[in-house]
C-alpha positions as CSV (number, residue, x, y, z in Angstrom):
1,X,-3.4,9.8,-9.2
2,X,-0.1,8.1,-8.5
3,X,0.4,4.2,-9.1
4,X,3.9,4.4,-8.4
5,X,4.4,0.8,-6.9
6,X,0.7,0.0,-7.5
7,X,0.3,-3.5,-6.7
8,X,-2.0,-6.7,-7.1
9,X,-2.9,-7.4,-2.9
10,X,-5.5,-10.5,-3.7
11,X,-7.2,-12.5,-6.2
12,X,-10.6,-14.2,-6.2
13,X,-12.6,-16.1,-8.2
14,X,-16.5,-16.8,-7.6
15,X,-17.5,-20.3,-7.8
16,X,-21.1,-21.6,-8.8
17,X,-22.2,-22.4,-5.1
18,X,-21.5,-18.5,-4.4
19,X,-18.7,-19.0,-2.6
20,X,-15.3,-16.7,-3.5
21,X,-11.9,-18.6,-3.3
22,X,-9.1,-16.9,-2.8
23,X,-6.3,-17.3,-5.7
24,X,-2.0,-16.5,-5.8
25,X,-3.0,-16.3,-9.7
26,X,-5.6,-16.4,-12.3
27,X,-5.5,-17.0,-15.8
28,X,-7.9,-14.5,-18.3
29,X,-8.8,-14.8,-21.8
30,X,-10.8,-12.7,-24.1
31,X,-13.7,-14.1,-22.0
32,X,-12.9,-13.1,-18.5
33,X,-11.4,-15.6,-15.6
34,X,-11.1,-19.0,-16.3
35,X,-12.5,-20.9,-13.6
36,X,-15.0,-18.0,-12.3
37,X,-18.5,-19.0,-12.5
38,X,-19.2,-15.5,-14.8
39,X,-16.5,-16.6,-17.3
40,X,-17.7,-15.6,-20.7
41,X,-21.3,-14.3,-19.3
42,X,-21.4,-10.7,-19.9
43,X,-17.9,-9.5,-20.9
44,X,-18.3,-6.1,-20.3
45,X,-19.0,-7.3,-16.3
46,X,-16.7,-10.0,-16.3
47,X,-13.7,-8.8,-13.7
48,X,-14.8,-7.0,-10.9
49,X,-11.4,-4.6,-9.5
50,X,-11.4,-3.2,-6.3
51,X,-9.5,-0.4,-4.5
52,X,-8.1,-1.3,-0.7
53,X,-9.2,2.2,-0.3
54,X,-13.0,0.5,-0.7
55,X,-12.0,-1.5,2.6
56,X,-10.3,1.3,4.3
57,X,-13.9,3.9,3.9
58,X,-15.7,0.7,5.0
59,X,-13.6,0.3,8.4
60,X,-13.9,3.9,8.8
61,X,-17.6,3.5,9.0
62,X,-17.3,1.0,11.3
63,X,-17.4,-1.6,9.1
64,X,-14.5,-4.4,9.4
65,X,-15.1,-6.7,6.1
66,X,-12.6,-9.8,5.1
67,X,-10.7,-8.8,1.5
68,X,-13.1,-10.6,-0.8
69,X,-16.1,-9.9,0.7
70,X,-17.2,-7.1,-1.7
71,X,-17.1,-9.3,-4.8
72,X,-13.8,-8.4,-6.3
73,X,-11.3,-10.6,-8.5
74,X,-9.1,-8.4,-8.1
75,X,-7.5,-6.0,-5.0
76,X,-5.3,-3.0,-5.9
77,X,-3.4,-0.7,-3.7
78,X,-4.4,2.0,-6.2
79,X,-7.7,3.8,-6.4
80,X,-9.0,3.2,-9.7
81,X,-12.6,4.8,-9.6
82,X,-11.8,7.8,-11.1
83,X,-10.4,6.5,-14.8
84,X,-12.7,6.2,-17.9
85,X,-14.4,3.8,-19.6
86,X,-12.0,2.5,-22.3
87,X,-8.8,3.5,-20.4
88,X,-6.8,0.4,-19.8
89,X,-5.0,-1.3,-16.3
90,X,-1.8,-3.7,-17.4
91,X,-1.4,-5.6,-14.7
92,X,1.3,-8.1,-15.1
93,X,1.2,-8.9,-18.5
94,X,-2.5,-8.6,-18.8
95,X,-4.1,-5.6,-20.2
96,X,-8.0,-4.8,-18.7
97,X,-10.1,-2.5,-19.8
98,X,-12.1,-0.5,-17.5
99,X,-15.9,-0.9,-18.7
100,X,-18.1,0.6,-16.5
101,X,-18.7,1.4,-12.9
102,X,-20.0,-1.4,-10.7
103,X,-23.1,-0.7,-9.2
104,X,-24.5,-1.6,-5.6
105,X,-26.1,-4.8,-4.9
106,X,-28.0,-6.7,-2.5
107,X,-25.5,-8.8,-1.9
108,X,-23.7,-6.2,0.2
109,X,-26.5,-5.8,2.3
110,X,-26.0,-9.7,3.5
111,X,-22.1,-8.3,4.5
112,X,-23.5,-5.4,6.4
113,X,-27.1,-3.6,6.1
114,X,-25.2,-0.7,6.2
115,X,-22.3,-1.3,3.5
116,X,-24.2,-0.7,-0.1
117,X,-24.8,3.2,1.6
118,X,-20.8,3.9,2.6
119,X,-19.8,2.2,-1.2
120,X,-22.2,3.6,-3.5
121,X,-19.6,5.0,-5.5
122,X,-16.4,3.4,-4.5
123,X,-17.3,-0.3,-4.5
124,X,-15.3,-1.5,-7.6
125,X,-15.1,-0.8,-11.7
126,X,-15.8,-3.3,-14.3
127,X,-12.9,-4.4,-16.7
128,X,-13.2,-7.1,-19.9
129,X,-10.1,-8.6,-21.0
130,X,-8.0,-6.6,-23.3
131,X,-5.0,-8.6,-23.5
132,X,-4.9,-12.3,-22.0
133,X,-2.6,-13.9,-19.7
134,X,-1.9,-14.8,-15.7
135,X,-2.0,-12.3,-13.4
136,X,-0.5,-13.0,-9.9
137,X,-0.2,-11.8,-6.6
138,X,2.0,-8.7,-6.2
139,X,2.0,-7.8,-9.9
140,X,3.0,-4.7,-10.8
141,X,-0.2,-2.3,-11.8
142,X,0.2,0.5,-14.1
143,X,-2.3,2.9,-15.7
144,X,-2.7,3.3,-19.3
145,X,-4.5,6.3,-20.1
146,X,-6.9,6.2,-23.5
């Protein structure tokens, strides 16, 4: 896995009527994303990353989806699904650490009936805040193995 020039492509916070907004930064603290409606809920689920390789199996499948639509704070050119729990993502000058694999809901099933079957594995990974700060659009990603 390469994340030479591994970059940030969108941010996204939820907000408490279920709607996503779409962000040039966010700020995290040891709580997860200020302003997002699961800010300091459970920690180890608090930022949802996603791979634009998520969106590329999708539209293989034939199934064209708006960057946000699969839940995601964050958007990475890099495929992250494959690291461990405890390894850690700096991005910018955060530091995130990968928690656990994000499961399947139903609420991909509103996008498309057919979109919780092409990402069951390859949706998104959990991270919890490891160290705080703003990360922004276009940030620099980098693996840092445990």
């Amino acid at each position: 896995m390469s994340n030479k020039n591994a970059t940030v492509i969108e941010l996204f916070i939820s907000l408490k009527n279920k709607d996503r907004k779409n962000k040039d930064k966010i700020v995290l603290d040891m709580y997860g994303i200020l302003e997002d409606k699961y800010y300091n809920k459970e920690l180890d689920r608090s930022i949802l990353i996603t791979s634009m390789d998520s969106y590329i199996l999708a539209k293989e499948n034939g199934i064209d989806v708006k960057y946000g639509s699969l839940g995601e704070n964050i958007l990475i050119d890099l495929n992250p699904y494959d690291l461990n729990f405890g390894d850690k993502l700096q991005i910018g000058e955060v530091i995130l650490e990968i928690t656990q694999n994000c499961t399947i809901c139903n609420s991909l099933a509103k996008v498309n009936p057919n979109l919780p079957k092409v990402l069951k594995t390859d949706r998104g990974i959990f991270a919890r805040t490891f160290k705080a700060g703003t990360i922004q659009k276009d940030d620099k990603v980098t693996i840092l193995k445990n």
